[in-house]
N, C-alpha and C positions, 0 to 999 in steps of 0.2 A: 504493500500500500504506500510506496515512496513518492508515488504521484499524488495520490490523496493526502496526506501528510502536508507535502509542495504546496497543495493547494492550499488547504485549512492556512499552512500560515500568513501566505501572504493576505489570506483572507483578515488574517489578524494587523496586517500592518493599516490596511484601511480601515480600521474599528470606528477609529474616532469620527470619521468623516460617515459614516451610518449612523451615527447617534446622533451626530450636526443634522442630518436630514430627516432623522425620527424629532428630534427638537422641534425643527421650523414646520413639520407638519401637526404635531399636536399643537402649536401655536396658534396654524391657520386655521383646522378647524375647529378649535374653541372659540376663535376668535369669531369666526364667520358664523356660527351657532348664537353668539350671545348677542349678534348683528340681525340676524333677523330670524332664528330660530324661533321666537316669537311674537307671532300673527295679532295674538290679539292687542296687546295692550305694547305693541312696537309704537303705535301713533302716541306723540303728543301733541298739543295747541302749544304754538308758540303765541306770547305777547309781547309786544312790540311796542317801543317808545312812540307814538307818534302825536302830531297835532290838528287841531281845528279850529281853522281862524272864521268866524263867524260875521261877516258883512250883512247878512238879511238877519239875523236873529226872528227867525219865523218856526212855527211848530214844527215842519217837516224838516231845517235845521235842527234844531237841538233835538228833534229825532233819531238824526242819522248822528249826532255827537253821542248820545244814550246805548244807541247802538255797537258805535264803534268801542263805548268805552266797554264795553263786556266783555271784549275781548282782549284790548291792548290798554295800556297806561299810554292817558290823556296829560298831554305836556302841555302849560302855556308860553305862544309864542306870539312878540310882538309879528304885525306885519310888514316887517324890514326883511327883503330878499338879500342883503350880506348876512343877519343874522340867521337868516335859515340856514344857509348855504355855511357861514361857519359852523353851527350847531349839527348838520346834518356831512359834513367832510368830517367830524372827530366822533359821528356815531353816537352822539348824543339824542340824535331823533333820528327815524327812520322815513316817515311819511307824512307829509301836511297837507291836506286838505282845505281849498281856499273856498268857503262858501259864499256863493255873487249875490247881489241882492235881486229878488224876484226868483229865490232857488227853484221854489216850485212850479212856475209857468216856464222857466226857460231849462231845468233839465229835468223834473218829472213829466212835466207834458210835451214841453218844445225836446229839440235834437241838439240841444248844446250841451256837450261834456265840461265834467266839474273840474273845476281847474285844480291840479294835484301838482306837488314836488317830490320825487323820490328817488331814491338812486337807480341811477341810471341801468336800466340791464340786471336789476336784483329780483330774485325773487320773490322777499318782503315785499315789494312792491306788488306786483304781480297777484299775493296776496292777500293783502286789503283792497285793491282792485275790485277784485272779485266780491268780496264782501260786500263794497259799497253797490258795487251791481245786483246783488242780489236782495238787499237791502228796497234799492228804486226799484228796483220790479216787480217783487212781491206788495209792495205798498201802490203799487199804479194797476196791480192787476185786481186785490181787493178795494179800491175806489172807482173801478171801472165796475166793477161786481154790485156795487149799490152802497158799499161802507162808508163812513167820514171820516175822514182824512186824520182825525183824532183818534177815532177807534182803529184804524187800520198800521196807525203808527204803532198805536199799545197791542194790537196782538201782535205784529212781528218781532217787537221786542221781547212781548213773553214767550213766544213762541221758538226763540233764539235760542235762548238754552238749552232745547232739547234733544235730546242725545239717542241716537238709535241702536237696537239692542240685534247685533249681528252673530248668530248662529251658524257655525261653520256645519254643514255635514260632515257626518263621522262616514266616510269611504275607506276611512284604513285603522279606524280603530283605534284613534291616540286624537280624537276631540275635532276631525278636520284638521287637522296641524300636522308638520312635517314632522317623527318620530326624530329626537334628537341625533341618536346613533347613525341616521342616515345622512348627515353632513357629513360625518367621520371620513365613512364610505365614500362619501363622492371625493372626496381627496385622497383615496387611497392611491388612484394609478402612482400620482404624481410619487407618493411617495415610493411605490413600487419598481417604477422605470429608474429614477432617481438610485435609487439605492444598489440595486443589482447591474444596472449597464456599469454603475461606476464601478465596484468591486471585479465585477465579473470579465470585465473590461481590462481593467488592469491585470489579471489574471490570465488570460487570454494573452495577451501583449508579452508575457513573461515566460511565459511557455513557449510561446512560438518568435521566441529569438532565435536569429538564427543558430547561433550558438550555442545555447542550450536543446534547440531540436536536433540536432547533430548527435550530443549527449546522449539527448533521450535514444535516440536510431541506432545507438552504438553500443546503450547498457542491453544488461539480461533480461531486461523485463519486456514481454512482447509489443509488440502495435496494437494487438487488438486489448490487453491488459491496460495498456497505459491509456487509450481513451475509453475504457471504459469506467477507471475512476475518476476520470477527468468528468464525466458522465454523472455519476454520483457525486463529485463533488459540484455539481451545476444543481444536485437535487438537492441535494442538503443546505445549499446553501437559500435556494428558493424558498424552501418549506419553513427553513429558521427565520427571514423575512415575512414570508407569508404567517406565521406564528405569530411573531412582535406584533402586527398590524391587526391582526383576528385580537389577541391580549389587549390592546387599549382600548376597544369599545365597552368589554366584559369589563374590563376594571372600571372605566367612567360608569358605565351607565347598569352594570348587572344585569338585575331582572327586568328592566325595561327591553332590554337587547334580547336577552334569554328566553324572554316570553312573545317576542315576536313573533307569529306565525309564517313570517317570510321570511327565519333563519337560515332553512338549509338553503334558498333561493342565495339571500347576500352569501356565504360560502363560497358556493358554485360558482357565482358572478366574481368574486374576488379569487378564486383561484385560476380561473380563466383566464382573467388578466395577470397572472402570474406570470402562466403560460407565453402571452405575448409579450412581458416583459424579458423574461430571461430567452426569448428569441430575439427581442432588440440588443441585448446585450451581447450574443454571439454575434449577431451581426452588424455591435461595432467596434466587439475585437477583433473579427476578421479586418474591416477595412481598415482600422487605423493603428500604426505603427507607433506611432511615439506618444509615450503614456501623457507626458506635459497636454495633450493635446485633450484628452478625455474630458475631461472636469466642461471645457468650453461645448463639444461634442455635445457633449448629456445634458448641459443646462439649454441648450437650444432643442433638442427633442423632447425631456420634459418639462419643459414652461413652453412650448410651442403647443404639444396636443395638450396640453394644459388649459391654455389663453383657449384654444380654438374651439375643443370638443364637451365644454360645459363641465371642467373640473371646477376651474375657479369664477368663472361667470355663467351662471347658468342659462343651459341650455335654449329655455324661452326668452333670454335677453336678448340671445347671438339675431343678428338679423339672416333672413333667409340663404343670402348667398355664400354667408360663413358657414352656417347648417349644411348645404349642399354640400361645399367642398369637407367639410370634418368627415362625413359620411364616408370619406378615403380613409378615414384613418379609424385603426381601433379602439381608441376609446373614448370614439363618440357612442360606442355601441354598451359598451360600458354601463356609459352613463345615460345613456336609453334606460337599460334596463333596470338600475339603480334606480332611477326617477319613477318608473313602473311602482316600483315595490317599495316605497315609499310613499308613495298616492293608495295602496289598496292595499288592505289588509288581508282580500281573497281575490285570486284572480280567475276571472271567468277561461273559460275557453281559447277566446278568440286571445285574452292577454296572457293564459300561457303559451300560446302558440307563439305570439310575439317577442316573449322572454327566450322561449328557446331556440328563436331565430338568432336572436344578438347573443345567447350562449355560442350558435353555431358559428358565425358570423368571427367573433373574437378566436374560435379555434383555426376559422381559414384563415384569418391574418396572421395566426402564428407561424403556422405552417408554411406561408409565401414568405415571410420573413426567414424563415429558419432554412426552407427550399435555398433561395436567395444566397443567404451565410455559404451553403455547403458549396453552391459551385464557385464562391468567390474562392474561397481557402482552397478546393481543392485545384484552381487555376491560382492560386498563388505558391501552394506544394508544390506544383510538377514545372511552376518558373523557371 
C-alpha cells in the first residue's frame, strides 16, 4: 500500500487549506440563512426623518402630514432651499414635502404633482413617494364614492395601521418556509468542488511527475496495483469530504434535518455531486502541471458554477439567459433538485421523476468529465 500511504500524506500536507474552505462555507451559509432564512418577520418598516412645509394649511394638508407622521419622524423645516439642501447633504432629513396653497383642487383633483425634495436616485425616496400616492388616491376615490372629505381623510388614517395577517402554505412541512438545513445544502457543491479539485489536484500533479512516474514504472509494485490504490485513495478521500459536509447539518440543526422526510433524497443528491466533483478534480490534474497554478484553476470553477448555477444567488434570481447557459453545467442540476426538496415535503410522481432526472443528469456529467480526464492522461502517457 506504498501508493496509498503516498497518497494519505500529501493529503495531509493540504489539511489546512480544507478547513480554510470548510471555514468560509459554514460562514456563508449561516450567514445567508440568518439573511433571509426567515420569511416571515424578514420585513421591517423603516422611518425616516423627513418634512412638511405646509403653504395651504387646509384639512386634506394636515391630513396627509397625520399620515405621513405614522410612519416617519416629522422634522420642522424652515422654507429656505440652502437649509434643506444642507440638512438633507449631512442626512439629517431625508424627504420634504412642499405643500402649494389650493392643495386640494390642484393635486387631488387637478394633474399637478406635489412639489417634493429628496435624494436624488434613493430609495427612501421612492418610498414615501409611494405612500403619498397612495394616501391621494385612496382619499379621491372615497370622495368620489359619496364620503366628505373629513370622513375620508379619518378613515384612511385609521385604516393605515392595518396590518395583514399572511399564511404561508405548508407544501413541505416546516410552516411554508424554507427548512433551514436546506441552505446548508445548497452551498455544499461549492464547498465540495472547492475542497477535492484542490487536494486531489495536487495529488494528481505529484504522482504524475515525471520523475516520480518513472519511479513508480520501475518499482515492484504492478501498474495495475498502483492505480488501483491510487483509486481508493480518490475514495476515501471523497467519502471523508463527503462525511464532514453530511456532519455539519446533523450537528447545527439535528432532529430538524433527521426528521426530514427528504433525507435519503439530500444524501443521494449530495453524493452525486460528489461524484462530479472528484471527476473535476481528475480532470484538473490531468491538464494542469504546475501545482502554483491550482488554487487560481479551482477558484474560477468553483465561484464560476457557483455565481452561475444558483449556489450563491438563487436560482429564480438568475435571469433567463444565465439559467439556459448553467443548464451546461452540473450543478445547476444540483440545485434543481435541492430546490425540489426543499419546497415539498412529499413528492408527487411527476416531481420524483424530475428528481431522478437531475440525479441522472449529475451522473452523465460525471462520467463526460471523467471520459474527458482519461483520454487526456492517456494522450499525455504515451507523449
Amino acid at each position: 500500500m506504498t501508493v496509498f500511504k503516498g497518497f494519505l500524506t500529501i493529503t495531509k500536507r493540504n489539511i489546512n487549506m480544507m478547513f480554510l474552505y470548510i471555514a468560509i462555507f459554514l460562514g456563508i451559509a449561516i450567514a445567508a440563512q440568518n439573511l433571509t432564512g426567515d420569511n416571515k418577520s424578514g420585513f421591517k418598516q423603516v422611518s425616516l426623518n423627513i418634512a412638511v412645509i405646509d403653504h395651504d394649511n387646509g384639512e386634506l394638508a394636515r391630513g396627509l402630514a397625520d399620515y405621513l407622521g405614522q410612519y416617519h419622524n416629522l422634522v420642522a423645516l424652515p422654507d429656505d432651499p440652502s437649509v434643506i439642501q444642507d440638512r438633507m447633504f449631512y442626512r439629517e432629513v431625508y424627504y420634504v414635502a412642499t405643500i402649494p396653497k389650493d392643495f386640494e383642487t390642484r393635486c387631488l383633483y387637478g394633474e399637478e404633482q406635489l412639489p417634493v425634495t429628496k435624494v436624488p436616485g434613493s430609495s427612501s425616496g421612492y418610498y414615501v413617494d409611494q405612500q403619498i400616492n397612495t394616501f391621494l388616491n385612496d382619499v379621491r376615490i372615497m370622495t368620489d364614492s359619496g364620503f366628505s372629505l373629513s370622513d375620508a381623510i379619518a378613515d384612511v388614517i385609521e385604516h393605515a395601521s392595518d396590518t395583514a395577517e399572511v399564511t404561508l402554505l405548508d407544501k413541505n412541512g416546516f410552516g411554508g418556509e424554507r427548512p433551514s438545513h436546506a441552505f446548508m445544502f445548497q452551498f455544499i457543491p461549492y464547498i465540495l468542488i472547492s475542497i477535492l479539485c484542490y487536494c486531489l489536484s495536487s495529488i494528481m500533479i505529484a504522482f504524475y511527475n515525471q520523475d516520480v512516474r518513472r519511479r513508480m514504472l520501475c518499482s515492484a509494485i504492478p501498474a495495475r496495483s498502483q492505480n488501483l490504490q491510487l483509486v481508493l485513495g480518490y475514495i476515501v478521500i471523497g467519502l471523508a469530504v463527503f462525511g464532514i459536509c453530511l456532519a455539519m447539518p446533523i450537528l447545527l440543526y439535528r432532529e430538524t434535518f433527521l426528521k426530514d422526510p427528504n433525507l435519503p433524497y439530500y444524501l443521494l443528491n449530495s453524493f452525486f455531486m460528489t461524484l462530479v466533483a472528484l471527476a473535476l478534480a481528475f480532470l484538473i490534474g490531468t491538464l494542469v502541471r504546475r501545482e502554483e497554478l491550482i488554487s487560481a484553476i479551482v477558484n474560477v470553477v468553483s465561484l464560476g458554477m457557483s455565481f452561475l448555477c444558483g449556489v450563491f444567488v438563487d436560482l429564480d434570481v438568475l435571469n433567463k439567459g444565465v439559467r439556459t447557459f448553467a443548464q451546461f453545467l452540473p450543478v445547476y442540476w444540483y440545485e434543481t433538485a435541492n430546490n425540489l426538496l426543499a419546497n415539498n415535503s412529499s413528492l408527487s410522481r411527476a416531481q420524483t421523476a424530475a428528481l431522478y432526472t437531475d440525479y441522472g443528469l449529475q451522473l452523465l456529467f460525471a462520467a463526460a468529465i471523467l471520459g474527458v480526464a482519461m483520454v487526456l492522461l492517456r494522450n499525455r502517457q504515451t507523449a
